[in-house]
N, C-alpha and C positions, 0 to 999 in steps of 0.2 A: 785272438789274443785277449778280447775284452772276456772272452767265456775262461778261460787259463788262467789269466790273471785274478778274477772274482773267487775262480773255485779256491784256486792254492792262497790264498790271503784269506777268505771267511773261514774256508777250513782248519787252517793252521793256526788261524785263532782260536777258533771254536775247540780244537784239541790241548789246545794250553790251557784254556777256562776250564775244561772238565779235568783236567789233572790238577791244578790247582783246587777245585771245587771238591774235586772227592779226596784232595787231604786232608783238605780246612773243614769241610761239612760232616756231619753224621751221619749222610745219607748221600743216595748219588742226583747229584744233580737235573738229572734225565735218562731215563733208559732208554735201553738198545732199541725198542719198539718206537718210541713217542722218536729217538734221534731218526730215525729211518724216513719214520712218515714227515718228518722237521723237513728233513734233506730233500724228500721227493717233493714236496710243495715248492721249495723255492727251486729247486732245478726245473719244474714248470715254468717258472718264471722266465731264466735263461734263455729256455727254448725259442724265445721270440727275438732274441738278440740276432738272429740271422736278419730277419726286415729290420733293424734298425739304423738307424740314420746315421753315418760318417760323418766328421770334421773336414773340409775341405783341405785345413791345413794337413791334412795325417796322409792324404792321397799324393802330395808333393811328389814324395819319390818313393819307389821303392821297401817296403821292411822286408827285415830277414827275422826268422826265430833266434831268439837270443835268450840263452839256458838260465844266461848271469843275469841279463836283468829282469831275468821270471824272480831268480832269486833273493834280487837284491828290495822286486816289489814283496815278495811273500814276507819277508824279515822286514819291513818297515812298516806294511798295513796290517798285516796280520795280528802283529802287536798289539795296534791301537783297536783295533774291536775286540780283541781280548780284555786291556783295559774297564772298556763301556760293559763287558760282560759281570767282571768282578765288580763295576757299580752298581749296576741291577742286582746282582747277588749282597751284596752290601746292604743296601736298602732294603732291602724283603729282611736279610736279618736282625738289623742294628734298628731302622727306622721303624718297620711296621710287624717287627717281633715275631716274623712270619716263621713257624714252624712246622707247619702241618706240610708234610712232603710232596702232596698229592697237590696242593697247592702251590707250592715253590715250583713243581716242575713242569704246570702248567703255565704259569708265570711266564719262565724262560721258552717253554716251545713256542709261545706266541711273540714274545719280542724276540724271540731270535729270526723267527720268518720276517715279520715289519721289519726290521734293522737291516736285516740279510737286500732285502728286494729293493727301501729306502738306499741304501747303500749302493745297491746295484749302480744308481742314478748318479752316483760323486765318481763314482770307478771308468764310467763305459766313455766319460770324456775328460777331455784335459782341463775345460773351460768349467765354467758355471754352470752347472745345469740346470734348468727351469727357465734361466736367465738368459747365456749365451749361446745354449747348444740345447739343441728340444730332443727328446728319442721318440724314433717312430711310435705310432699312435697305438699300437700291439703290445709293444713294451708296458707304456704307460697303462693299457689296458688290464694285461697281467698282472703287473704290480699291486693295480687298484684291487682286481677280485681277489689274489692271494692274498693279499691282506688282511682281508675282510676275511677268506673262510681259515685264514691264521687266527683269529680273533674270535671267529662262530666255532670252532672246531669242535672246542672241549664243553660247547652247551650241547653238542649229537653223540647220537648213540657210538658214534664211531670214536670219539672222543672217550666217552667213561667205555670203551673197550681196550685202548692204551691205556688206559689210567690218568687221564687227564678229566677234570671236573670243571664246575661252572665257577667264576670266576665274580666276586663283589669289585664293584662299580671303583673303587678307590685302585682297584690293582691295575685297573684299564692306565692309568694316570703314566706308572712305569713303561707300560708297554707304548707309548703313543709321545712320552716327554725325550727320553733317552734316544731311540734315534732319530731324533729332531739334534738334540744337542752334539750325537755323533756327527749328523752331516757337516755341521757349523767347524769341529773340530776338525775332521778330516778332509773338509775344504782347505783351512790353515797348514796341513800335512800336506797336503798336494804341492801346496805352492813351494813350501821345504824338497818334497822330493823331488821334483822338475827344475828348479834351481840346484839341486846335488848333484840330478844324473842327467840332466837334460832333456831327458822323455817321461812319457808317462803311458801310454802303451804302446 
């Protein structure tokens, strides 16, 4: 459920930001190639979510799959990291007059991995994470290295063959500030959604 719920919420966001991005923008926010290799990075991440560590409380009793409240997470989280999407894109165009595309979409391939994996962390429990619920050491493992080659990517060859380039020191700011500010927001969301519906995974 923690793996279902992350995909259908980051995705469903992430599909609204690019629809809205290639009506508003001149250009497309990210290509098929760079979304691809975006996507398989952080589903590495994922991967590790089988060792990870359960809430005591969520063992209580029994769950069942439940279609509606896949749904009713996809339609409440999915939103809001679309949101933080269109603020990253805001900021590359309003603040730092950012036009060069190859840079704009390098931009977004690396904070969307950081966000995406940072994220992971607010999603996988009901609690505080960091604070009152820790994820196995695998998780937190992944997280860390994806991150980081989310971040190195577009300095390797493998990078300027998607068409991602190296990236000045001032854009790092966006990629590292923004899902800092999501988790803070989407912790406030949690509390809203678990008081609406009564669960959280």
């Amino acid at each position: 459920m923690k793996y279902i719920k992350m995909a259908v919420s980051f995705n469903f966001g992430e599909v609204v930001s690019i629809i809205i991005a290639s009506v508003l923008l001149p250009f497309l926010p990210e290509t098929p190639i760079q979304l691809l290799v975006e996507s398989l990075l952080y589903d590495f991440g994922q991967l590790t979510l089988p060792f990870d560590n359960v809430d005591k409380e969520y063992l209580n009793k029994p769950k069942q799959f439940n279609v509606k409240s896949l749904l009713h997470f996809m339609l409440f989280m999915g939103p809001l990291s679309s949101l933080f999407d269109l603020v990253v894109f805001a900021t590359m165009w309003f603040m730092f007059n950012l036009r060069d595309v190859a840079t704009f979409q390098t931009v977004w391939f690396s904070y969307s991995i950081v966000s995406n994996l940072i994220g992971m962390h607010i999603i996988r429990t009901a609690k505080i994470p960091f604070v009152q619920s820790n994820a196995h050491r695998a998780v937190y493992t992944s997280s860390i290295m994806l991150s980081l080659i989310g971040i190195l990517v577009p300095y390797t060859f493998l990078g300027n063959l998607i068409g991602l380039v190296p990236l000045d020191f001032k854009y790092l700011s966006i990629i590292l500030v923004v899902p800092i500010l999501y988790c803070f927001v989407a912790l406030f969301a949690k509390k809203i959604y678990i008081k609406k519906y009564g669960e959280w995974i």
